[in-house]
N, C-alpha and C positions, 0 to 999 in steps of 0.2 A: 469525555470531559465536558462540564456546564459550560457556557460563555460565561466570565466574570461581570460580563455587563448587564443592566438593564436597558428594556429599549430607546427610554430617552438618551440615554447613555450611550449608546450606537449612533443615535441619529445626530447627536452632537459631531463624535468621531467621524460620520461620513461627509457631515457638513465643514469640518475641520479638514479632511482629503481631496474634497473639493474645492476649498480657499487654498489648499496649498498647488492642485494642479493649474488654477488661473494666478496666481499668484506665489510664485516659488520663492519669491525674495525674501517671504515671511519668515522661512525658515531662516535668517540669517536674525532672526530679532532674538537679544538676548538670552530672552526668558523660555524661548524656546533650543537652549544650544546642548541639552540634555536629548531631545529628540534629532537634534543636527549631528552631534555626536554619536551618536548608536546610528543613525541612517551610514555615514561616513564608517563606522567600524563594518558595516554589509559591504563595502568596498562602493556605494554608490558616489556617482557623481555629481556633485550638486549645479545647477544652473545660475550664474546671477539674474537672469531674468529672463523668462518665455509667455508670450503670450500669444494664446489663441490660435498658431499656425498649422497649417491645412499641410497635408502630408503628400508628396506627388511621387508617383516614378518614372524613370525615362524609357519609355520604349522606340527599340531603333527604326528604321522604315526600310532597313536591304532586304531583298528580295531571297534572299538565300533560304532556305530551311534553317538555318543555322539561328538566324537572326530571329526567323518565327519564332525558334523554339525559345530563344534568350525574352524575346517578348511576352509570350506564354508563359514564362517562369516568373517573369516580373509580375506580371498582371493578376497569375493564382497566389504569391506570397502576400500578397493584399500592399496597401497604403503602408500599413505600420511597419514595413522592413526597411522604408525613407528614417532614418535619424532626424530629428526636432531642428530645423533651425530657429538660431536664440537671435534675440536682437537685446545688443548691449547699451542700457538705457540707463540712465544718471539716477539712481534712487535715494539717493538722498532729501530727507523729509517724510519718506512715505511710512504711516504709521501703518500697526497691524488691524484699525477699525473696531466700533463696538459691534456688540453684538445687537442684531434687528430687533426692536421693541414691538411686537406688536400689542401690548399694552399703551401705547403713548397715545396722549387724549389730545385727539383731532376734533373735538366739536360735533355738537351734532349738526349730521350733513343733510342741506336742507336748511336748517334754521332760517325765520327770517327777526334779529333781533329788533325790539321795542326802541324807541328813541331812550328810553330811561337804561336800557342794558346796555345801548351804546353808549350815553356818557360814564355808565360804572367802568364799560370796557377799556376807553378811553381814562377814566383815572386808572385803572389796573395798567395802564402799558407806562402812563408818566412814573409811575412807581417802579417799574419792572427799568426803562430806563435808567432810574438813579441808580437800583441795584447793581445796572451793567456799570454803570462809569464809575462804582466801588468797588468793580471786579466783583462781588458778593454772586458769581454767576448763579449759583443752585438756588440764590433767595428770586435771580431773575426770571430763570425757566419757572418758578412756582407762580410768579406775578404774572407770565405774559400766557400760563397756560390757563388761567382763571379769566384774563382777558378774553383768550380765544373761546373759553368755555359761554362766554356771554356774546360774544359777537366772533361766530365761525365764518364767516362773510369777509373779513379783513384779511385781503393778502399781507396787507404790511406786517400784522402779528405774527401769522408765521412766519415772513421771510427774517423777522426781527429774532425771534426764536431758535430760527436756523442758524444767525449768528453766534446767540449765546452756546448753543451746541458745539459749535466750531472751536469755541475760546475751550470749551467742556473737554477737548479732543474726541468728539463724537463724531464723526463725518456722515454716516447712516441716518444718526436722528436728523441733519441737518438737513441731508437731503431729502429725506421724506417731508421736514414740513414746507421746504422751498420747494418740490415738485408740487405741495398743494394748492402752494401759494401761487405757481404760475396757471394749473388750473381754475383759479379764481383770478390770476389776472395776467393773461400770455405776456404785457410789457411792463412787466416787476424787473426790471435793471437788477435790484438789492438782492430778490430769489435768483437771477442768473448769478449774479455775481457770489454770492455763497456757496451755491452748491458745483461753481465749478471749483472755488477753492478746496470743496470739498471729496470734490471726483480728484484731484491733485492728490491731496491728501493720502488715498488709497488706491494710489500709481496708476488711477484711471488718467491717464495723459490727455486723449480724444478727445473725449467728453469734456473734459476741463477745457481743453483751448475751443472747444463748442460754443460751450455756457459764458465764457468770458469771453471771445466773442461776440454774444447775444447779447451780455451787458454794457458792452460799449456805444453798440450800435447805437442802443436804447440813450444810456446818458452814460457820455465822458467820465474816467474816474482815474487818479493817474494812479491809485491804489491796484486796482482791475487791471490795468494796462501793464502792471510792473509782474503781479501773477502771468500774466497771461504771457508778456516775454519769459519767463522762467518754464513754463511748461512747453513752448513751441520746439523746443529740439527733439525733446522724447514724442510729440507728437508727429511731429512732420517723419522722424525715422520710422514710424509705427504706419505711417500712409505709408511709403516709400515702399516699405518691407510686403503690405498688402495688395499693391499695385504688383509687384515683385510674384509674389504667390499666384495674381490672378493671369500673370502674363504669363506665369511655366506652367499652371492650370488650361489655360486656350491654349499653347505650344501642344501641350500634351494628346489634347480631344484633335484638335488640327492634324499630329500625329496619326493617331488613332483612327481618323474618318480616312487617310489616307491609304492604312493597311488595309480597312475594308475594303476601300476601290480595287485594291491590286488586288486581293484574294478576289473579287467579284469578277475582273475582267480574265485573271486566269482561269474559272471557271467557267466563264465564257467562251474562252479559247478554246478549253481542253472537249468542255461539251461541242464544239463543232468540229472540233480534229474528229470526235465519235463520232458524231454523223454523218461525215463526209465520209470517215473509213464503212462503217456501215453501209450507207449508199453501194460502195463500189467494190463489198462482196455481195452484197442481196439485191441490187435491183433488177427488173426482168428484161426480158426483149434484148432489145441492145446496149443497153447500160452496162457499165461495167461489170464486171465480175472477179472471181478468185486472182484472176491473170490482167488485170487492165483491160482494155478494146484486147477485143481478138483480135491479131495478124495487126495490131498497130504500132506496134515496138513501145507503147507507152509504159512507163515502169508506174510500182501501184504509188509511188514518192509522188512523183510529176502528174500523176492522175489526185491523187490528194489534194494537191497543190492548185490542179486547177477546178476541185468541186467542190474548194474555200473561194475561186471567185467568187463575190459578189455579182458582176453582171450573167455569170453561168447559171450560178444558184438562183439569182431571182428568172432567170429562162427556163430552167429546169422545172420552178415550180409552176409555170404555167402549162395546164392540163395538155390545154390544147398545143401547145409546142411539144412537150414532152411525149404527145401521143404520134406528132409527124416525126420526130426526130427515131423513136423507135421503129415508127414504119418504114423508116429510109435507111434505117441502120440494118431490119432485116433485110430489105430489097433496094437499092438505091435507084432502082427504076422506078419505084415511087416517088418520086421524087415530083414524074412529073403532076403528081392532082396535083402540089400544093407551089408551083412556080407563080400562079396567080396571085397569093394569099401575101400581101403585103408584109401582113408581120413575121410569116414561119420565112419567108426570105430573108428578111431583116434580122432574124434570128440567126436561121442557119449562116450566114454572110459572117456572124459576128461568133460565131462558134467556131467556122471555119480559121478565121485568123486564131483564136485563141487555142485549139491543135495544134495549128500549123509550127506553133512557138516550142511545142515539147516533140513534137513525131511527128505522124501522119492524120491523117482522121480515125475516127472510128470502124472505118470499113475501110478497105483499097481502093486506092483512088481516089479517093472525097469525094463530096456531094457533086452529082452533073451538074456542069452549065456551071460551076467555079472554078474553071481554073484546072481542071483535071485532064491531064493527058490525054487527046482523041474525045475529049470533046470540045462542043462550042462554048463560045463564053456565054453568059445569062442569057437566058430568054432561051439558046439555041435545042433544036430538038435531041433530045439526048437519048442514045445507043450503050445501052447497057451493053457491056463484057460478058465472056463466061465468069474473070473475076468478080463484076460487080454482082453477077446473080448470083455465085455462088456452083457454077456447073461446076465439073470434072471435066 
């Protein structure tokens, strides 16, 4: 089957889907209630007003599998499984907008007119005047765009132009010659005050209490002033609502940086729970093995438990500790090279309490010269057992 359209013809169509997704209220104008009607026979439901809102979802932060997988699920459904929130806004006044001219003659940009162009321009705007205060609008716009055509330099002609648009029900054209107009002069009062009535107009709220804002600032108008209360409730809700989005938006990422940490530090964990189990099947000499210490009653739990200390683990990784600790773990009469050696004492001293907390030492007896049964205390000369060597 052909498409019935042409592609201007489409591109109107898509331009008309797009005015209707930032602007849904359109659909409620008359002349459109032949396409409100078929929309509503699809069983659709119509919005009285949505704009512009950002889409979030909640992911929880418990620690469970359960909870990961619920956040998982949320986070693969995408954004668009959140439902639209609407913000219910007063629209009354707001028309459906012309359509953009890009034909409409802006002058040439650049120009710099002749004093003799200026005063023609100048009678073209006294004329374009009268026309406005005959209401004759269409004879006005024809006067003040020949003005502009001779002096493109004048904010006042377009922000006056912009006017007569406005009386036209144009809001588009209005505000394209007031935005010109403020590029040719940032404190044009008359171009703020236009084209917020005109952002008004086509339920821009924002903008409106912006530009009328701006006009006041500029010069008092109690015209200006009386818009600008009429538009401040639909605007202040439309902040309110965007604060609103931006604050469950930062809740969300806050969320979110949170779950990372906990997966990161559980990895964390679970990678040293491996290493320490590792450790204390595979290391040599007298480090643990399949069974905890040989002849220590240590179980492989409480031997886990303590080659996740930190003060163990940073002793263990020192070369040289960990090379007396195995020479004394084979022979405990080794012991005596290293009684001079500051730190393997200072070591062993500190290793020994940390045993003594789950079982016995590493070998029978513990280190000489600690505290071990028939022998001296520190320093004293130490007599190795048949147990400590190992005889029969």
């Amino acid at each position: 089957m052909s498409c019935p359209f042409n592609e201007e013809q489409l591109a109107q169509l898509k331009a008309f889907i797009e005015l209707c997704k930032t602007q849904p209220q359109i659909l409620q104008h008359p002349k459109l209630s032949f396409f409100k009607d078929y929309l509503v026979s699809l069983g659709v439901t119509l919005p009285t007003a949505t704009f512009g809102t950002k889409h979030f979802t909640h992911s929880g932060d418990g620690a469970t599998d359960n909870n990961e997988a619920a956040d998982n699920a949320q986070s693969s459904s995408g954004e668009d499984s959140e439902p639209e929130s609407d913000v219910e806004l007063n629209m009354e006044g707001v028309v459906e907008g012309d359509p953009i001219d890009n034909n409409q003659l802006m002058g040439e940009l650049g120009k710099e007119p002749t004093d003799e162009e200026r005063d023609q321009s100048d009678e073209k705007r006294s004329e374009a005047m009268k026309a406005f205060s005959e209401q004759n609008f269409e004879e006005a716009i024809k006067l003040y765009t020949e003005a502009i055509q001779l002096n493109p330099q004048s904010a006042l002609l377009f922000a006056k132009r912009g006017q007569v648009y406005l009386k036209l029900n144009k809001p588009n054209a209005c505000i394209k010659d007031c935005t010109r107009a403020l590029e040719l002069n940032c404190d044009s009062a008359a171009a703020y005050k236009f084209r917020g009535r005109a952002y008004r107009l086509l339920g821009k709220f924002e903008e409106a209490s912006h530009d009328l804002c701006e006009s006041l600032k500029i010069d008092y108008d109690d015209q200006t002033n009386e818009w600008l209360n009429d538009v401040k409730p639909n605007a202040e809700k439309l902040r309110q609502h965007k604060l609103s989005v931006q604050r469950k938006k930062e809740e969300k990422e806050h969320r979110e940086k949170l779950r990372r940490l906990r997966k990161a530090q559980e990895a964390r964990s679970n990678a040293a729970k491996a290493q320490a189990k590792a450790h204390a099947h595979t290391a040599p000499g007298g480090m643990p093995g399949p069974g905890g210490f040989p002849g220590s009653g240590i179980s492989n739990d409480d031997l886990t438990s303590l080659l996740m200390d930190p003060e163990v683990v940073s002793a263990f990784q020192d070369p040289e500790i960990m090379n007396a600790f195995q020479d004394v773990s084979a022979n405990p009469a080794n012991y005596i090279k290293y009684q001079n050696n500051p730190k393997i004492t200072a070591a062993f001293q500190k290793l020994q309490g940390k045993f003594s907390r789950v079982g016995s030492m590493p070998f029978s007896g513990g280190f000489p010269g600690f505290g071990r049964a028939g022998a001296g205390g520190p320093g004293a000369e130490p007599k190795a057992t048949d147990d400590d060597v190992g005889l029969d």
